[in-house]
C-alpha positions in Angstrom: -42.8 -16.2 31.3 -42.4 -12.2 32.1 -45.1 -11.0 34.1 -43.8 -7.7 34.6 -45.1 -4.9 31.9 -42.5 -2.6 32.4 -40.3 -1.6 29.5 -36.6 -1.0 29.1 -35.6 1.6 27.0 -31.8 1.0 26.8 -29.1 3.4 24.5 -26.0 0.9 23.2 -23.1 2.0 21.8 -20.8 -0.8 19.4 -17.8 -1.0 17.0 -18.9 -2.9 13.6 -16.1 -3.8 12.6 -16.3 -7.7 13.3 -20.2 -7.7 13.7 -22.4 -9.2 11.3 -24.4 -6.1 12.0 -27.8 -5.5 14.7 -30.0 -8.4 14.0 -30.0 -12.0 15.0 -28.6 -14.3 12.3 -27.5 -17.9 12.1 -24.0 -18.5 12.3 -22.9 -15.2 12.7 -22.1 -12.6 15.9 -24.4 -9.6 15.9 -25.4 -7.3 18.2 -29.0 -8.4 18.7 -27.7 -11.6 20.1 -25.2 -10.1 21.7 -27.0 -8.1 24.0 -30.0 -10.5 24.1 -27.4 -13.5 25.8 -25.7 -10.6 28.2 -29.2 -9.1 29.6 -30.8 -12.6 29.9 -27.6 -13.7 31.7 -27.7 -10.7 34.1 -31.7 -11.4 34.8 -31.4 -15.2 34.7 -34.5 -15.3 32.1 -34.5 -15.2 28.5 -34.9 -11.6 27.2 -35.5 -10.7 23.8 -34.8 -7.1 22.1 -36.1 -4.8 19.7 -33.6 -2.3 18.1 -34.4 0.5 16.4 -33.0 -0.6 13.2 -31.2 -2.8 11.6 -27.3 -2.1 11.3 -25.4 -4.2 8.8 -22.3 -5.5 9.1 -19.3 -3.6 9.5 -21.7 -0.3 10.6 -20.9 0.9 14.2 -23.2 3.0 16.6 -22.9 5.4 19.4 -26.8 5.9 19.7 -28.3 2.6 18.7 -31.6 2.1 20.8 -33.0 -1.2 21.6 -36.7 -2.5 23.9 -37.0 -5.1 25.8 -39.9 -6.1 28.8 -38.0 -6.1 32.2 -38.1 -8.8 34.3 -38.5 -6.8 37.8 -39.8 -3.6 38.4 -36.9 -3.1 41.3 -33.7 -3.1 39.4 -31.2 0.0 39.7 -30.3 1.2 37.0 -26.5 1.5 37.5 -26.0 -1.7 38.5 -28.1 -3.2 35.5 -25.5 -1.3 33.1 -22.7 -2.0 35.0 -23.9 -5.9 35.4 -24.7 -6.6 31.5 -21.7 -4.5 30.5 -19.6 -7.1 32.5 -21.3 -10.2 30.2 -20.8 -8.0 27.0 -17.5 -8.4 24.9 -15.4 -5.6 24.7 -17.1 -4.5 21.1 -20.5 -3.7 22.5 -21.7 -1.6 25.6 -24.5 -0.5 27.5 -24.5 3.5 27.9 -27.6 4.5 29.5 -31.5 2.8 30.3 -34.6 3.9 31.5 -37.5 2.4 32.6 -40.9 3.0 30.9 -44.5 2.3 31.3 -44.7 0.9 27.1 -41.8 2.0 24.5 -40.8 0.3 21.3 -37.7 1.2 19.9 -38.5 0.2 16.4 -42.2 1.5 16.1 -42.0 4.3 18.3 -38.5 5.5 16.1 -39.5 9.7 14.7 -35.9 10.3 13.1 -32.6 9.0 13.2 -29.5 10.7 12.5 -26.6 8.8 10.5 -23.0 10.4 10.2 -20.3 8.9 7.1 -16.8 10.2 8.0 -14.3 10.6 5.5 -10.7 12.0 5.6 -8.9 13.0 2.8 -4.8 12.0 2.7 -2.7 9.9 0.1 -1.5 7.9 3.1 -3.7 5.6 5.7 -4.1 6.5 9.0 -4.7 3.2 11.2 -6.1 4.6 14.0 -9.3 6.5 11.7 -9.3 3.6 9.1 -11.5 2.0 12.0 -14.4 4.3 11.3 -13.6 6.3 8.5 -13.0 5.9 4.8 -10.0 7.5 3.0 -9.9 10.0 -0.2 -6.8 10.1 -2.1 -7.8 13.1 -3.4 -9.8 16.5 -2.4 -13.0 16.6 -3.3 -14.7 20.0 -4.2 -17.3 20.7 -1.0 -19.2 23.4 -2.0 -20.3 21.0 -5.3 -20.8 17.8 -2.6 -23.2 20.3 -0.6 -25.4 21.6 -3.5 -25.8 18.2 -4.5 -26.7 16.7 -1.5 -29.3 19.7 -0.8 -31.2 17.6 -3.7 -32.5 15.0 -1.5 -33.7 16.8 1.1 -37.1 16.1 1.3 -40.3 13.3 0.7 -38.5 11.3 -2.3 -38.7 7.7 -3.6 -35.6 6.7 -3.0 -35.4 3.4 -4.8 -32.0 4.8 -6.9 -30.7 4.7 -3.7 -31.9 1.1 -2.2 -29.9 -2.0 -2.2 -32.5 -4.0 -1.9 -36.8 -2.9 -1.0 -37.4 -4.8 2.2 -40.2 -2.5 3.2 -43.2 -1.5 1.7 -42.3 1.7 0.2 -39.4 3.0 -1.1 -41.0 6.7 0.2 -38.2 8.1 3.0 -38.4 11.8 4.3 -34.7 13.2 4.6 -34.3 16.0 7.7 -31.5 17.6 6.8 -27.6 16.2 4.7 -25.1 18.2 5.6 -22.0 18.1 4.7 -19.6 19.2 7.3 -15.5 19.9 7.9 -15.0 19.6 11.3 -10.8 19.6 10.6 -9.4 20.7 7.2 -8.7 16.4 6.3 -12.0 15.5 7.2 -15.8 15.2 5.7 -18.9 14.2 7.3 -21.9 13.4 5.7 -24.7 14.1 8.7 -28.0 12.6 7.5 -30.9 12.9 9.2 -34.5 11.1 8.1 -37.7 9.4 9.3 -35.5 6.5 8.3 -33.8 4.5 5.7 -33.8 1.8 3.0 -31.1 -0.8 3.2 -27.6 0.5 2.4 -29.7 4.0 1.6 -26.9 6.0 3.1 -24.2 4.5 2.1 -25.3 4.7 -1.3 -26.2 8.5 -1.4 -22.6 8.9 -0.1 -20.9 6.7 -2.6 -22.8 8.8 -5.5 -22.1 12.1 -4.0 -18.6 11.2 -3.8 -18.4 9.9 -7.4 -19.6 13.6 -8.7 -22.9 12.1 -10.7 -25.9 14.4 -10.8 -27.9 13.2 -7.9 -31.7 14.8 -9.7 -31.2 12.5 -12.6 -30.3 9.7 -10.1 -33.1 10.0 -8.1 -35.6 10.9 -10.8 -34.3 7.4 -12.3 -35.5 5.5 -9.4 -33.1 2.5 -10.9 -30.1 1.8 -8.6 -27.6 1.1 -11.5 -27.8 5.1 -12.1 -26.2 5.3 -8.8 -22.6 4.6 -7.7 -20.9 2.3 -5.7 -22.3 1.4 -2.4 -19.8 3.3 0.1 -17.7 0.2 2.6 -19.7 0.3 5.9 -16.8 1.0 8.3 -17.6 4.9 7.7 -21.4 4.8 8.9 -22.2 5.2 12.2 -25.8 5.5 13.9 -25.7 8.6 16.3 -29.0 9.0 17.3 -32.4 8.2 17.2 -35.4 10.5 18.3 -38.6 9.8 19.9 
């Protein structure tokens, strides 16, 4: 049983592709359990984790942060990364920690910033296929732009759920822009108080099928909306505290 009250705050980084997604579940490799058998292996004590939300599969993540109650007060924090990084597989890795008097990375979560990455070519390109998705076709940016300005905002958001696992479908959104960091390429950088399952990838498979996002989201009925956009595109940048 952990005596010590001190709190981990650790930032992971992990490619989706053949992850089940962030939380525990039966039968299947996620990150949760990934990290949970690596950190209790370095400490020689079960350890349990929080993250700050809940991935799904095929979602990757250069900012995911996850909790946990440290074992010792003494450890160093270089050679705790360097020491669970060794017990994690070559999908999943530690990139920084800190050591805190209480922290929660779930409750304590103010915003989190989610970027979609698209490139647009009528060929594949292997090495982006990991964690983009490909466009035949051009897509007309300015329109993509003035319809994602809609959601910014406090919004009920159920057009845009998969399915309500929360209480309320209410979600603040920060700021969606949509960004061309090389003439063949489109991000879609949202940033919110947080997000309803497949929320996200959702608003980006509507955007991208050129439907009037107001009438979507004034329906508040997810058949409105388009397809759910594949996972491999998402990635969790950052969370704020």
């Amino acid at each position: 049983m952990l005596k010590c009250r001190v709190h981990l705050k650790i930032q992971c980084e992990y490619v989706g592709t053949k992850l089940a997604g962030f939380q525990t579940q039966k039968g299947q490799r996620t990150v949760q359990e990934e990290l949970e058998k690596a950190i209790s292996h370095y400490f020689n004590t079960p350890v349990k984790v929080v993250g700050s939300g809940r991935t799904d599969a095929g979602v990757h993540a250069v900012g995911q942060i996850v909790s946990c109650l440290c074992p010792r007060e003494d450890i160093k924090i270089y050679q705790f990364l360097l020491g669970v990084n060794s017990y994690l597989p070559a999908d999943i890795a530690l990139t920084a920690a800190e050591l805190l008097p209480k922290f929660n990375a779930r409750s304590d979560a103010k915003a989190k910033t989610y970027i979609y990455k698209c490139y647009v070519s009528p060929t594949r390109h292997p090495a982006r296929d990991v964690d983009y998705l490909q466009l035949y076709k051009p897509v007309d940016i300015e329109r993509l732009r003035a319809q994602a300005a809609v959601l910014v905002g406090t919004h009920d958001f159920t057009a845009f759920c998969a399915e309500l696992r929360d209480k309320s479908p209410i979600r603040t959104i920060y700021s969606l822009d949509v960004q061309t960091p090389a003439p063949d390429e489109i991000w879609f950088v949202v940033r919110g108080n947080g997000f309803l399952h497949n929320m996200v990838r959702i608003i980006v498979g509507t955007l991208l099928d050129g439907r009037d996002i107001k009438t979507v989201l004034d329906s508040r009925d997810r058949r409105r909306a388009g397809k759910t956009a594949p996972a491999k595109g998402l990635t969790l940048y950052n969370v704020e505290y």
